[in-house]
Gaussian input, Z-matrix of N, CA and C with variables (Angstrom, degrees):
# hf/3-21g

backbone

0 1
 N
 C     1     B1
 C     2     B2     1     A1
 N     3     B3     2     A2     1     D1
 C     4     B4     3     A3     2     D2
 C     5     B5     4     A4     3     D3
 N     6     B6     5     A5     4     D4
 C     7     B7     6     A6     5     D5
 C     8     B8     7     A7     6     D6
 N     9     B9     8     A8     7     D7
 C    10    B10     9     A9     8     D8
 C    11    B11    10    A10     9     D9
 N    12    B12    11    A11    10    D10
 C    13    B13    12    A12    11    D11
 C    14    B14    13    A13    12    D12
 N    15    B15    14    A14    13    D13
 C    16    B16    15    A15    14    D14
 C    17    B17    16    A16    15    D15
 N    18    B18    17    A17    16    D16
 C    19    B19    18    A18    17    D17
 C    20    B20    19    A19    18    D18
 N    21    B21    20    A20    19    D19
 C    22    B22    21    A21    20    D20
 C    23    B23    22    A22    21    D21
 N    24    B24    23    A23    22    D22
 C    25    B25    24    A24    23    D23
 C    26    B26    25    A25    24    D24
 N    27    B27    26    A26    25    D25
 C    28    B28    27    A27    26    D26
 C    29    B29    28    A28    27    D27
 N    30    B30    29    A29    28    D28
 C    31    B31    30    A30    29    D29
 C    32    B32    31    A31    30    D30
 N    33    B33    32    A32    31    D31
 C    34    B34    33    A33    32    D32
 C    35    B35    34    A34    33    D33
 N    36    B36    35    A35    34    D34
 C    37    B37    36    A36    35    D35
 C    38    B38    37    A37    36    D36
 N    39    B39    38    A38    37    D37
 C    40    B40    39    A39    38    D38
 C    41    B41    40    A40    39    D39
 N    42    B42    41    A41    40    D40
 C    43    B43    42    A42    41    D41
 C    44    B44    43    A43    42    D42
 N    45    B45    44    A44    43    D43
 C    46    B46    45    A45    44    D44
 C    47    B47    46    A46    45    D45
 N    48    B48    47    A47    46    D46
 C    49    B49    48    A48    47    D47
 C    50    B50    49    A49    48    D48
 N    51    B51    50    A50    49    D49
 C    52    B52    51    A51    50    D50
 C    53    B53    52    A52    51    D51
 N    54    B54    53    A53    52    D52
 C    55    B55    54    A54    53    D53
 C    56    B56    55    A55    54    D54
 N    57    B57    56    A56    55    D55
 C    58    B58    57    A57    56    D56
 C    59    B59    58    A58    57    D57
 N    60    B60    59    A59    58    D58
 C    61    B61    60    A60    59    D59
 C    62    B62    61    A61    60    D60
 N    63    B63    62    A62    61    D61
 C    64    B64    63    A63    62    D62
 C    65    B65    64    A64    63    D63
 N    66    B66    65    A65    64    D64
 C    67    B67    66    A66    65    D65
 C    68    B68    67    A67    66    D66
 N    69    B69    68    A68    67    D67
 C    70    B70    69    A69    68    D68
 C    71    B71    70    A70    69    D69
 N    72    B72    71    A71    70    D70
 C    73    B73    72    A72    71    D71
 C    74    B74    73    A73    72    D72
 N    75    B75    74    A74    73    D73
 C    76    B76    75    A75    74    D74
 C    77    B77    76    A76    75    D75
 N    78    B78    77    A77    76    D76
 C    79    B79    78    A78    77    D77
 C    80    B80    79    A79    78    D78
 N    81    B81    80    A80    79    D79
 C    82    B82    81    A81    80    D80
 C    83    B83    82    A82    81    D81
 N    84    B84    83    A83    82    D82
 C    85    B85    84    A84    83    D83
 C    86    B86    85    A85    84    D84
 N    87    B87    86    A86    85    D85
 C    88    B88    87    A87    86    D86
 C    89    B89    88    A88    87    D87
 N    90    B90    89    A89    88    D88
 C    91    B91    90    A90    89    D89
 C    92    B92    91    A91    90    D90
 N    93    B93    92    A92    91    D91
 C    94    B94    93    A93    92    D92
 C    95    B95    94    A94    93    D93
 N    96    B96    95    A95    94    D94
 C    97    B97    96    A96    95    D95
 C    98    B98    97    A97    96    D96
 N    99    B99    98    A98    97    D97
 C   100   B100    99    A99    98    D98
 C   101   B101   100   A100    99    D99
 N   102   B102   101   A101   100   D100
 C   103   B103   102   A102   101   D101
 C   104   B104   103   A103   102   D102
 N   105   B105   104   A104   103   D103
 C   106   B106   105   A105   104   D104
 C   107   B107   106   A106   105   D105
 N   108   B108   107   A107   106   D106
 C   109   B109   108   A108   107   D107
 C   110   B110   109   A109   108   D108
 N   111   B111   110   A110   109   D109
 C   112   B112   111   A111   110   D110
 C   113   B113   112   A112   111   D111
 N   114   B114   113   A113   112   D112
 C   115   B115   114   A114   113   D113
 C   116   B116   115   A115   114   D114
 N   117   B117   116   A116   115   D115
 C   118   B118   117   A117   116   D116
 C   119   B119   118   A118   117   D117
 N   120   B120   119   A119   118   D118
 C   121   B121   120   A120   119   D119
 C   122   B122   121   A121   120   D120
 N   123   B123   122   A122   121   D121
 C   124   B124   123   A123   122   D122
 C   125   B125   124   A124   123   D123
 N   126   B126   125   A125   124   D124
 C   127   B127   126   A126   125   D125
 C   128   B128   127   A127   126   D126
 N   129   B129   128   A128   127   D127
 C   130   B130   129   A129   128   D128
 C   131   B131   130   A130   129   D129
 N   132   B132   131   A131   130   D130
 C   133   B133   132   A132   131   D131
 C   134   B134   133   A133   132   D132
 N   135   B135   134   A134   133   D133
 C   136   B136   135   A135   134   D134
 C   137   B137   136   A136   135   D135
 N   138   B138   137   A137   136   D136
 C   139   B139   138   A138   137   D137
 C   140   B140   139   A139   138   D138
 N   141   B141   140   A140   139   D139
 C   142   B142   141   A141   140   D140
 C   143   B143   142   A142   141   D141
 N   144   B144   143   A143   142   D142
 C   145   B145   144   A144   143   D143
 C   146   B146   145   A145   144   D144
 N   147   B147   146   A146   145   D145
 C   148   B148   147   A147   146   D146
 C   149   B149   148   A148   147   D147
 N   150   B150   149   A149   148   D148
 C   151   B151   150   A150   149   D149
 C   152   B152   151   A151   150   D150
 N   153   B153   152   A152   151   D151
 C   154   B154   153   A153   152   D152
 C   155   B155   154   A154   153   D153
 N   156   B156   155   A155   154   D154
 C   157   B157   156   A156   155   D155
 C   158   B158   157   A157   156   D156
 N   159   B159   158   A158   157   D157
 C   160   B160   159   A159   158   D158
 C   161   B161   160   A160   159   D159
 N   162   B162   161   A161   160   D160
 C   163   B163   162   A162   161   D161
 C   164   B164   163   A163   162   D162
 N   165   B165   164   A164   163   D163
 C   166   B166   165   A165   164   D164
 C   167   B167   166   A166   165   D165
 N   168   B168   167   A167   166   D166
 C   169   B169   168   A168   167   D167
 C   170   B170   169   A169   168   D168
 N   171   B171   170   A170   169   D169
 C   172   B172   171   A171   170   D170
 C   173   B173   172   A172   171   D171
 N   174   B174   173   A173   172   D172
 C   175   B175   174   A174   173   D173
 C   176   B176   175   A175   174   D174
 N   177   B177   176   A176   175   D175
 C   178   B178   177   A177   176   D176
 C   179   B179   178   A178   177   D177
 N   180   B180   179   A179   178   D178
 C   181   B181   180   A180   179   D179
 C   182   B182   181   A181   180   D180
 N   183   B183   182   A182   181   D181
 C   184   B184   183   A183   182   D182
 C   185   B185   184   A184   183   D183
 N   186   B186   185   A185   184   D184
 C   187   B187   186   A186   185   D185
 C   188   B188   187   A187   186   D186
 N   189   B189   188   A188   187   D187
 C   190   B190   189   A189   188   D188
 C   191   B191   190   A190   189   D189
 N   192   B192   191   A191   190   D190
 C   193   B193   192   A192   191   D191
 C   194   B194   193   A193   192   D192
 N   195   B195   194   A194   193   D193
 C   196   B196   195   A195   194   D194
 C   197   B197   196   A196   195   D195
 N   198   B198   197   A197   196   D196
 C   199   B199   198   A198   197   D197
 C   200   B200   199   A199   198   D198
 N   201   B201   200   A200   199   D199
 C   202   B202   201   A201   200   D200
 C   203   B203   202   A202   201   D201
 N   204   B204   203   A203   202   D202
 C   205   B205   204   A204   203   D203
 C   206   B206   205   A205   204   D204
 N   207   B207   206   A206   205   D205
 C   208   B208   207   A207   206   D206
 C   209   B209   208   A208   207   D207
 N   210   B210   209   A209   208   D208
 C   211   B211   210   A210   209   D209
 C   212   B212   211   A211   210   D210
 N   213   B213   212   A212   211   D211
 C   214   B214   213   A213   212   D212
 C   215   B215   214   A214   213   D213
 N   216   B216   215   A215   214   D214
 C   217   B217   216   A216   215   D215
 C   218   B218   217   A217   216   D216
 N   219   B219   218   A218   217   D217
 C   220   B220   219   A219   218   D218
 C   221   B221   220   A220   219   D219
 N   222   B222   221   A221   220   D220
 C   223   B223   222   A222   221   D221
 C   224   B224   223   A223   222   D222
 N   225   B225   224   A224   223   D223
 C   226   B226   225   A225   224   D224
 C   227   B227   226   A226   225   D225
 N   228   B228   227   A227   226   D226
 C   229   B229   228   A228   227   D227
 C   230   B230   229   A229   228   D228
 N   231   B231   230   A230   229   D229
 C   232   B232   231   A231   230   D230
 C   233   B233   232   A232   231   D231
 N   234   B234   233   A233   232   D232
 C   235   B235   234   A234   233   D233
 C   236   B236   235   A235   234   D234
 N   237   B237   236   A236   235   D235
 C   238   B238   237   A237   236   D236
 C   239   B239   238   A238   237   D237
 N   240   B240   239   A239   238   D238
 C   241   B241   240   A240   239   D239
 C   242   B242   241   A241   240   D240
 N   243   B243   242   A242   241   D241
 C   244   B244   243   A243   242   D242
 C   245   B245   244   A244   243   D243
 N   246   B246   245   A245   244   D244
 C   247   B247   246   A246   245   D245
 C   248   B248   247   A247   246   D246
 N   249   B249   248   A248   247   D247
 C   250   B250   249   A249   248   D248
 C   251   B251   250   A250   249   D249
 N   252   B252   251   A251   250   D250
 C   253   B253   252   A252   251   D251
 C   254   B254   253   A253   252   D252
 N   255   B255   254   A254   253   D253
 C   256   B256   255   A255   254   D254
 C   257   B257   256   A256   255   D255
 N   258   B258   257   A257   256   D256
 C   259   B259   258   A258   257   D257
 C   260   B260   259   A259   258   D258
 N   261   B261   260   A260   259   D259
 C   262   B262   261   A261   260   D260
 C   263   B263   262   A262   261   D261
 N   264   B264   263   A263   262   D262
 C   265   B265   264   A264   263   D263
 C   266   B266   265   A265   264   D264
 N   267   B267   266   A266   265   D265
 C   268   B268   267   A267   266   D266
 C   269   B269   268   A268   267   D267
 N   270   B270   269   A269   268   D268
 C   271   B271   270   A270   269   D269
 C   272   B272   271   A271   270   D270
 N   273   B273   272   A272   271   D271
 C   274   B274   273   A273   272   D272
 C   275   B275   274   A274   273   D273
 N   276   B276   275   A275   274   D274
 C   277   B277   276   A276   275   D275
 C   278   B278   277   A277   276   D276
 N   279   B279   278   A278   277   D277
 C   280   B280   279   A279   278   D278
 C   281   B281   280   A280   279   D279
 N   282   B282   281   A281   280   D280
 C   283   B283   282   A282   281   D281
 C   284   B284   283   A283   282   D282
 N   285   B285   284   A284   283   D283
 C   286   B286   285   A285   284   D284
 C   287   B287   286   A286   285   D285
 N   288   B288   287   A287   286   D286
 C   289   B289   288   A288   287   D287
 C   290   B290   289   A289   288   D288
 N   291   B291   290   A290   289   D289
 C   292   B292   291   A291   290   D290
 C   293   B293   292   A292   291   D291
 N   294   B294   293   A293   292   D292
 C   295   B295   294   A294   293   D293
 C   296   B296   295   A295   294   D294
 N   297   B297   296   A296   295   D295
 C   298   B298   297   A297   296   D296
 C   299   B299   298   A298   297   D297
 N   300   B300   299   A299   298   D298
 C   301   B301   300   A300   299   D299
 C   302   B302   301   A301   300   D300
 N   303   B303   302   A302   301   D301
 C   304   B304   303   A303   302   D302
 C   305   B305   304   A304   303   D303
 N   306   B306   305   A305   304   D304
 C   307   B307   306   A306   305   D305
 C   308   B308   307   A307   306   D306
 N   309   B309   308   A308   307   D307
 C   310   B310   309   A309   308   D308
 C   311   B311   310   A310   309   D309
 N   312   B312   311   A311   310   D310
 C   313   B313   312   A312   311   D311
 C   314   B314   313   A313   312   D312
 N   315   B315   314   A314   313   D313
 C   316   B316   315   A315   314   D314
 C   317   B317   316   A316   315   D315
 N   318   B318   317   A317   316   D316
 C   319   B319   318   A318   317   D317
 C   320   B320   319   A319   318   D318
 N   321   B321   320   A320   319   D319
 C   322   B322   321   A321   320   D320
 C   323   B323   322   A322   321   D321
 N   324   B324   323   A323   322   D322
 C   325   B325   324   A324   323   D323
 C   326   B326   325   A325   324   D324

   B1=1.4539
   B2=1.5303
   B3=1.4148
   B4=1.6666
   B5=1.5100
   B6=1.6952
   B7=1.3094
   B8=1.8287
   B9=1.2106
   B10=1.1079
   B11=1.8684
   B12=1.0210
   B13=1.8496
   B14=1.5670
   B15=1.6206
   B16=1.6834
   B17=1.1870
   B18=1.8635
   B19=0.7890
   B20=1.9656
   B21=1.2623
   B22=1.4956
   B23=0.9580
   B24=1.6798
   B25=1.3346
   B26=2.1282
   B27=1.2519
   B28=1.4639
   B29=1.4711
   B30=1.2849
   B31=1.7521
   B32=1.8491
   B33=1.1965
   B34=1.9845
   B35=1.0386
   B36=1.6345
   B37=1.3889
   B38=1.3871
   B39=1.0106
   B40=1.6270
   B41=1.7906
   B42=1.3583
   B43=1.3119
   B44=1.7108
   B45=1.3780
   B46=1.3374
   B47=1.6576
   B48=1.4131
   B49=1.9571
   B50=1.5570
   B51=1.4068
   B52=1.6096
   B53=1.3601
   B54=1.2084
   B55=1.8262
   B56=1.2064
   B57=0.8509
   B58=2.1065
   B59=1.5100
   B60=1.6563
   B61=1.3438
   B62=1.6339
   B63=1.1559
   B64=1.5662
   B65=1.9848
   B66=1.7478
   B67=1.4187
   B68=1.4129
   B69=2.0764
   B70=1.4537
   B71=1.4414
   B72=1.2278
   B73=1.9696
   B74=1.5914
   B75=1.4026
   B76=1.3682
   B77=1.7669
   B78=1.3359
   B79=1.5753
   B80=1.6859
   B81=1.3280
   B82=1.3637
   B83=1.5987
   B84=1.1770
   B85=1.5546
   B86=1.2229
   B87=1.4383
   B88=1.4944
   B89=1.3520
   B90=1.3394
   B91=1.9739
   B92=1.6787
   B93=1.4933
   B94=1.9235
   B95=1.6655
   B96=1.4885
   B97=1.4935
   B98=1.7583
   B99=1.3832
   B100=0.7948
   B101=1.5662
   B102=1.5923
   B103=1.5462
   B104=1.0866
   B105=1.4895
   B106=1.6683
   B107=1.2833
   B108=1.3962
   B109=2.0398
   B110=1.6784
   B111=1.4464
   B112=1.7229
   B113=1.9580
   B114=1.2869
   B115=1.1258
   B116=1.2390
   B117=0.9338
   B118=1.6762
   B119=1.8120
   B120=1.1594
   B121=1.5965
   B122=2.1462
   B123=1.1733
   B124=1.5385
   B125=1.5237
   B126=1.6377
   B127=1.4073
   B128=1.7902
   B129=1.2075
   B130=1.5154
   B131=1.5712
   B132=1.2382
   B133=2.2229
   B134=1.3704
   B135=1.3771
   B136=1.6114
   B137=1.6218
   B138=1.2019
   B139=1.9254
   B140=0.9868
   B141=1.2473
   B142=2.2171
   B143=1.6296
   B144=1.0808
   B145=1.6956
   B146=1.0831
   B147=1.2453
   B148=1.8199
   B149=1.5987
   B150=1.2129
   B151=1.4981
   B152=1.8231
   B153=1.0479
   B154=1.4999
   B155=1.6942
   B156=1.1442
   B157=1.4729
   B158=1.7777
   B159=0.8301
   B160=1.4548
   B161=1.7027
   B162=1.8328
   B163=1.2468
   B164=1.5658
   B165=1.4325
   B166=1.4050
   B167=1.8294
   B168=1.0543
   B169=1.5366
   B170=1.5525
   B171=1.3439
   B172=1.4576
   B173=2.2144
   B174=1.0616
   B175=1.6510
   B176=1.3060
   B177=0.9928
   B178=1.5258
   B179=1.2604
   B180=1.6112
   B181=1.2889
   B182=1.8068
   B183=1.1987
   B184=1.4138
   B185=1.5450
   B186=1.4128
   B187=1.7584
   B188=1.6190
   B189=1.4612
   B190=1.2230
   B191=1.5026
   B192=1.4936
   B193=2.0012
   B194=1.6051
   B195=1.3127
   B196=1.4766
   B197=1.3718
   B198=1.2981
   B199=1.6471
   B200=1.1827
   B201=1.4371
   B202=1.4112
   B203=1.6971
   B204=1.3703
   B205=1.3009
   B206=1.5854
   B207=1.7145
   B208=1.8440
   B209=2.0059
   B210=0.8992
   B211=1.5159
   B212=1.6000
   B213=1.2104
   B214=1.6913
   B215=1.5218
   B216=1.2674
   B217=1.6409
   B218=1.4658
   B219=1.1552
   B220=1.6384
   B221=1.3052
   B222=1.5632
   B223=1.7312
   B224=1.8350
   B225=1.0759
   B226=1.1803
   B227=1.6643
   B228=1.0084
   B229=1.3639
   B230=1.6655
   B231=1.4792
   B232=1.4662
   B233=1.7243
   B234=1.4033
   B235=1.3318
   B236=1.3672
   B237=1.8016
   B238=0.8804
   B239=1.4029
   B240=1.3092
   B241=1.3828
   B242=1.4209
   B243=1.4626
   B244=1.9941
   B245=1.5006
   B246=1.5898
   B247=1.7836
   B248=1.4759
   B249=1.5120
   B250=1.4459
   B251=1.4911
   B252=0.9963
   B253=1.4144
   B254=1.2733
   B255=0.8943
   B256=1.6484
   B257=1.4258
   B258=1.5333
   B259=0.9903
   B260=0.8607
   B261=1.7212
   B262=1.5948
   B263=1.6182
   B264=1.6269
   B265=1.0486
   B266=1.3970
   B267=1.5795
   B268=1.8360
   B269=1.5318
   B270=1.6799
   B271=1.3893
   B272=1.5891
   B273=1.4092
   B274=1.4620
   B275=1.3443
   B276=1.3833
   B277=1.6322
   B278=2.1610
   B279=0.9304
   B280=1.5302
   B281=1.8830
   B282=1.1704
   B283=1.5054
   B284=1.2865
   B285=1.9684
   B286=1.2034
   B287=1.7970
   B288=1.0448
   B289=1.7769
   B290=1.7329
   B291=1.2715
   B292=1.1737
   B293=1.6841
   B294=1.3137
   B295=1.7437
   B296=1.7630
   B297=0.8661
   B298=1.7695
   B299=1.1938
   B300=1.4512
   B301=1.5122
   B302=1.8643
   B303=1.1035
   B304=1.6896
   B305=2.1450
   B306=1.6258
   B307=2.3562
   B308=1.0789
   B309=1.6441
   B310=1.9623
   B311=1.3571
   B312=1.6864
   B313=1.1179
   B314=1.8290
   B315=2.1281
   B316=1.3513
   B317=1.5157
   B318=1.2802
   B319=1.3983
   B320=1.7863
   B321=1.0092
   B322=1.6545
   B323=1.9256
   B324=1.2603
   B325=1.3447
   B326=2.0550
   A1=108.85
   A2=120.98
   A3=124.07
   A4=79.11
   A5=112.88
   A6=146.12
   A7=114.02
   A8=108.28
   A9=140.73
   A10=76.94
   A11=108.76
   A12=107.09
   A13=111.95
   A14=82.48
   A15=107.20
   A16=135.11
   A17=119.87
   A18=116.86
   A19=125.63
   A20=111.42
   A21=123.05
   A22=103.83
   A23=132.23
   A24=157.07
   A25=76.52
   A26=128.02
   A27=123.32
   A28=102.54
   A29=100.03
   A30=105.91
   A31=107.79
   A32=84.31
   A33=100.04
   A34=105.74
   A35=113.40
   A36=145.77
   A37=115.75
   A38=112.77
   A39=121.75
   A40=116.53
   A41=113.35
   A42=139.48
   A43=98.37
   A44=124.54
   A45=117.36
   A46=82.53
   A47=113.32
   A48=109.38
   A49=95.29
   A50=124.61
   A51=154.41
   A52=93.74
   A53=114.15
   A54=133.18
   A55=97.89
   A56=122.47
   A57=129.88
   A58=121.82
   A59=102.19
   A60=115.32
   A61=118.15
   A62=109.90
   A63=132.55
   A64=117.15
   A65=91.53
   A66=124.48
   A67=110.72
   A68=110.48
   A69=108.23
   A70=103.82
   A71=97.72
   A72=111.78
   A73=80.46
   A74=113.16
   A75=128.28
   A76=129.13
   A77=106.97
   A78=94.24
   A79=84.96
   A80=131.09
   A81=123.38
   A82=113.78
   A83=114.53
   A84=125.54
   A85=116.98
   A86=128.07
   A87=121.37
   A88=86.06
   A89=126.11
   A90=117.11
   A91=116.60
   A92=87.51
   A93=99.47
   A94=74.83
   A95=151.23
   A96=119.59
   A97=96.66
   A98=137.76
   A99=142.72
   A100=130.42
   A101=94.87
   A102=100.27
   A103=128.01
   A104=117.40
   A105=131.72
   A106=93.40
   A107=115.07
   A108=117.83
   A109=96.64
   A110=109.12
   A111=104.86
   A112=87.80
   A113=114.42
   A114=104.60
   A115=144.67
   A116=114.76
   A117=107.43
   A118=107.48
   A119=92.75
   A120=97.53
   A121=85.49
   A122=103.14
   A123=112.76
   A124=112.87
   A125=113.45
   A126=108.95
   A127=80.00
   A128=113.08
   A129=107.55
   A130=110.59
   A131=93.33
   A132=100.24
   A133=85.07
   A134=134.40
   A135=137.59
   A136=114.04
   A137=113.29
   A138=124.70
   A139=79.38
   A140=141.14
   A141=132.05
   A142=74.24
   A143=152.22
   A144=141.46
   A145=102.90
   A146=137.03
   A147=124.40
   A148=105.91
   A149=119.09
   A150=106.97
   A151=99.89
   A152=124.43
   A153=122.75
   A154=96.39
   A155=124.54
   A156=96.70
   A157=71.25
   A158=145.22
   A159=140.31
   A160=103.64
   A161=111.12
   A162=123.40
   A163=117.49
   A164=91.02
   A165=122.59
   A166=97.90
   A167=117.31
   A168=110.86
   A169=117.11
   A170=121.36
   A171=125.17
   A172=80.25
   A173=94.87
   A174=103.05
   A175=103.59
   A176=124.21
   A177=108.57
   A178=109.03
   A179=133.30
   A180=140.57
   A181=94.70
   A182=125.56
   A183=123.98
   A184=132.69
   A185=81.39
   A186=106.91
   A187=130.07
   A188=96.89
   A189=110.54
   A190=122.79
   A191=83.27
   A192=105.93
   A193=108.66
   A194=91.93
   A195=106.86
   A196=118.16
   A197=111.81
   A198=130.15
   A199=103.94
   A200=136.68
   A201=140.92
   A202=105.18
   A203=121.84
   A204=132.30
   A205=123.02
   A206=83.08
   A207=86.95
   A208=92.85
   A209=135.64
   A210=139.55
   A211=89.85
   A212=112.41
   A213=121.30
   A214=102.04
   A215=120.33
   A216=117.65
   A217=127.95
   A218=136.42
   A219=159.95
   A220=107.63
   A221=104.34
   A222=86.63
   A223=94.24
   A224=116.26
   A225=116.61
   A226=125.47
   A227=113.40
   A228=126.60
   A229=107.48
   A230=133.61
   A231=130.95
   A232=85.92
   A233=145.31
   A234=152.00
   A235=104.72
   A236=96.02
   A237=108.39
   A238=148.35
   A239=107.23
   A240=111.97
   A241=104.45
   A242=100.88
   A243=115.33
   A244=113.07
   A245=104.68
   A246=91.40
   A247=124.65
   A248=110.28
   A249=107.83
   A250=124.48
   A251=111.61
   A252=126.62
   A253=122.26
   A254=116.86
   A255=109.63
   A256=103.66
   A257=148.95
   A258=122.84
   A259=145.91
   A260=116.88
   A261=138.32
   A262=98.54
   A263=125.33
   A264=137.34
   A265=106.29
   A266=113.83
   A267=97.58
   A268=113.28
   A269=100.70
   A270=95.27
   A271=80.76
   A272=112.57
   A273=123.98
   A274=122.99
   A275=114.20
   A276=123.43
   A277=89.53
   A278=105.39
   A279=110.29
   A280=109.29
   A281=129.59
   A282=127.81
   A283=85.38
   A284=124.23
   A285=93.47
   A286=99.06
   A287=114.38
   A288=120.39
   A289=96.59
   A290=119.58
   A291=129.99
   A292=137.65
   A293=95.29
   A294=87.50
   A295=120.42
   A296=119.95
   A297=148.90
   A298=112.10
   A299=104.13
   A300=77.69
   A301=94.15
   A302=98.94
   A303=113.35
   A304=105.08
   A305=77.44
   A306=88.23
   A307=103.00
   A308=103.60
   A309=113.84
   A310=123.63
   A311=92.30
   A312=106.07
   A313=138.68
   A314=82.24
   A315=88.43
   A316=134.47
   A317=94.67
   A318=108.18
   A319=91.32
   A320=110.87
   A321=111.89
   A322=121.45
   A323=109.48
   A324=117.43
   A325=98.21
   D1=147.24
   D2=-167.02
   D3=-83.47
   D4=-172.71
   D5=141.63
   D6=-21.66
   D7=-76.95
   D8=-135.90
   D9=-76.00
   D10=-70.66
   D11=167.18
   D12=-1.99
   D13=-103.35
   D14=170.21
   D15=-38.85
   D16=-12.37
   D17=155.60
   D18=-85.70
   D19=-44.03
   D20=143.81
   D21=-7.35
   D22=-94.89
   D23=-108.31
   D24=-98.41
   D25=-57.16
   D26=-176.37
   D27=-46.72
   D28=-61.92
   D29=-161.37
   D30=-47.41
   D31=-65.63
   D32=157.14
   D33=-2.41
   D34=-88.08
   D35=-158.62
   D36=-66.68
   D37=-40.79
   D38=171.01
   D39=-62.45
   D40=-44.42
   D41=166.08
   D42=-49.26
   D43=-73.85
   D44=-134.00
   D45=-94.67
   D46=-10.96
   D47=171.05
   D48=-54.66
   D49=-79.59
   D50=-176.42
   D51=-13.06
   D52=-65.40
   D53=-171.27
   D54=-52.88
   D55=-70.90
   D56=-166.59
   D57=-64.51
   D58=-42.41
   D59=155.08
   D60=-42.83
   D61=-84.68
   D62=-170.14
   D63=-41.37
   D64=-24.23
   D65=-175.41
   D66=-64.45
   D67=-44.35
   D68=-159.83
   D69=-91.47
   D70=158.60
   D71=-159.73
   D72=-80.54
   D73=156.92
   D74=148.27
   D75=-23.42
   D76=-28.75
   D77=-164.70
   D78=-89.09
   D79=-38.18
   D80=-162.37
   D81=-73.70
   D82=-9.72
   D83=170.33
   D84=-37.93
   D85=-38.00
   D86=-156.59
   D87=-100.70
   D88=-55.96
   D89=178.57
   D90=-31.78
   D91=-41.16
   D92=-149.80
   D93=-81.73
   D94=-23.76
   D95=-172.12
   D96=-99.10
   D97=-8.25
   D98=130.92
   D99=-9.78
   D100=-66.08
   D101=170.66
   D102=-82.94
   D103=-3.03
   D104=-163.95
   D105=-95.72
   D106=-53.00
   D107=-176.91
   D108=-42.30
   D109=-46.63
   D110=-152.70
   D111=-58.62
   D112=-68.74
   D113=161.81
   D114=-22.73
   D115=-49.41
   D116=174.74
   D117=-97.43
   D118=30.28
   D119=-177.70
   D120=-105.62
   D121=-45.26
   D122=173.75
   D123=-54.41
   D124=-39.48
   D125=-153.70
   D126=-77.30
   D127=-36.23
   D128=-158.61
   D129=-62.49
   D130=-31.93
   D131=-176.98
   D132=-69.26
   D133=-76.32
   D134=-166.94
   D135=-30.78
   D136=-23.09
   D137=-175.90
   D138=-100.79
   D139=-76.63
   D140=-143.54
   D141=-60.24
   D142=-76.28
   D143=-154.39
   D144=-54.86
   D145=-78.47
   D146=169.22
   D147=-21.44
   D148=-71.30
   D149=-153.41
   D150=-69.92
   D151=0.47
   D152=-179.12
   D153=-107.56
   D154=48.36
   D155=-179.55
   D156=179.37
   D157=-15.53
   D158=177.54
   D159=-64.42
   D160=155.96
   D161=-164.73
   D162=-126.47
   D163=-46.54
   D164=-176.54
   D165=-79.98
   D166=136.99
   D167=171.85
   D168=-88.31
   D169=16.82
   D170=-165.70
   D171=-106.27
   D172=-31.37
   D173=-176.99
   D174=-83.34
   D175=-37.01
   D176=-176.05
   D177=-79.50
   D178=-36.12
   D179=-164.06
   D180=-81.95
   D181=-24.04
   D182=163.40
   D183=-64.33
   D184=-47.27
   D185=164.72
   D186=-57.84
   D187=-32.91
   D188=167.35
   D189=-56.78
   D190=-61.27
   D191=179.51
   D192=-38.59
   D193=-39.98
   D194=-173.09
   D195=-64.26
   D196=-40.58
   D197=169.84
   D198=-62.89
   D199=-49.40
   D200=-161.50
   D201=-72.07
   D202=-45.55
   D203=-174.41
   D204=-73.45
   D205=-36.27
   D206=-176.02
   D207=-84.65
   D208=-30.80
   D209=176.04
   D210=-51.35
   D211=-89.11
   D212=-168.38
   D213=-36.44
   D214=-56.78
   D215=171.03
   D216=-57.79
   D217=-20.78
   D218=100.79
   D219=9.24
   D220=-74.99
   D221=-154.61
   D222=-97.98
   D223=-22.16
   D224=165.32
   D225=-53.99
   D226=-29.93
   D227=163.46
   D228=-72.59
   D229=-49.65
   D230=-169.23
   D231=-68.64
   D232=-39.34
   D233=-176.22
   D234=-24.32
   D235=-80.22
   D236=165.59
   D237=-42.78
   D238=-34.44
   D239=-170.44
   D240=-68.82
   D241=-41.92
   D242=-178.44
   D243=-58.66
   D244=-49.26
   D245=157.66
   D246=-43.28
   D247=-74.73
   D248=168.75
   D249=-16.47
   D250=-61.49
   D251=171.90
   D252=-62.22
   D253=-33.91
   D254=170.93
   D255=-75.04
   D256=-48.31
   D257=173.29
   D258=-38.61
   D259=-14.24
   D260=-154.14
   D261=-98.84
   D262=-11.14
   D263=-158.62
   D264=-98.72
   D265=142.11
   D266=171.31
   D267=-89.24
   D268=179.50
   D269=-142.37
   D270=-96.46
   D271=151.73
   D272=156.49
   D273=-49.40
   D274=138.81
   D275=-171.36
   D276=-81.02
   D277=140.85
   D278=-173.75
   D279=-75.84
   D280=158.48
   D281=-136.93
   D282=-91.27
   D283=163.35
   D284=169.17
   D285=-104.12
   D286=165.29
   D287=-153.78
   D288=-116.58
   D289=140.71
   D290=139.53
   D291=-40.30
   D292=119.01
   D293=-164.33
   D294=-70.69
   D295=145.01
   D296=-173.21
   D297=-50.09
   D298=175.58
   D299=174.02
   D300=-123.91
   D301=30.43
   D302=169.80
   D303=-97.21
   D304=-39.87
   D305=164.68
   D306=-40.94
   D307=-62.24
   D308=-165.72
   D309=-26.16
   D310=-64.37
   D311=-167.96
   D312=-66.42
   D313=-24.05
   D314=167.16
   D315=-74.80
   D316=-19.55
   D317=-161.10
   D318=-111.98
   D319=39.10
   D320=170.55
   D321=63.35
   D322=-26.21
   D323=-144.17
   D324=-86.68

């Protein structure tokens, strides 16, 4: 495939991501990044194999990038998911605290 392809086929892809994304209601958010980690848990093995099997150093230094981005997109994605998730949680009753010595004073003691 030329350039001009692969670039198409991105623009495409980026587009009809946006659409599908923007589509799912709130509760399906935490599944749907769920399934994306497993994914980019793949893209990330698929780059460490490129950059271990690369010859050319224009490929390996690409390959790398590739490792660096799909990693950052990785854990940035589990980030997220843990936010998500913590919202789903109830909230803690607040500690009870030892009184001040601003308490003291109000209360005489």
């Amino acid at each position: 495939m030329d350039g001009i392809s692969l670039l198409t086929i991105t623009v495409l892809a980026v587009f009809v991501g946006f659409e599908v994304v923007s589509k799912v209601s709130s509760t399906l958010h935490t599944p749907l990044m769920s399934g994306a980690n497993a994914i980019h848990g793949i893209i990330l093995v698929g780059a460490i194999t490129v950059a271990g099997q690369a010859h050319d150093p224009w490929v390996l230094a690409v390959a790398l990038l590739a490792v660096v981005l799909a990693t950052a997109n990785l854990v940035g994605g589990f980030v997220v998911t843990d936010r998500m998730l913590e919202m789903f949680r109830g909230r803690k009753a607040p500690a009870a605290s030892a009184p001040t010595s601003a308490d003291r004073k109000e209360t005489g003691r």
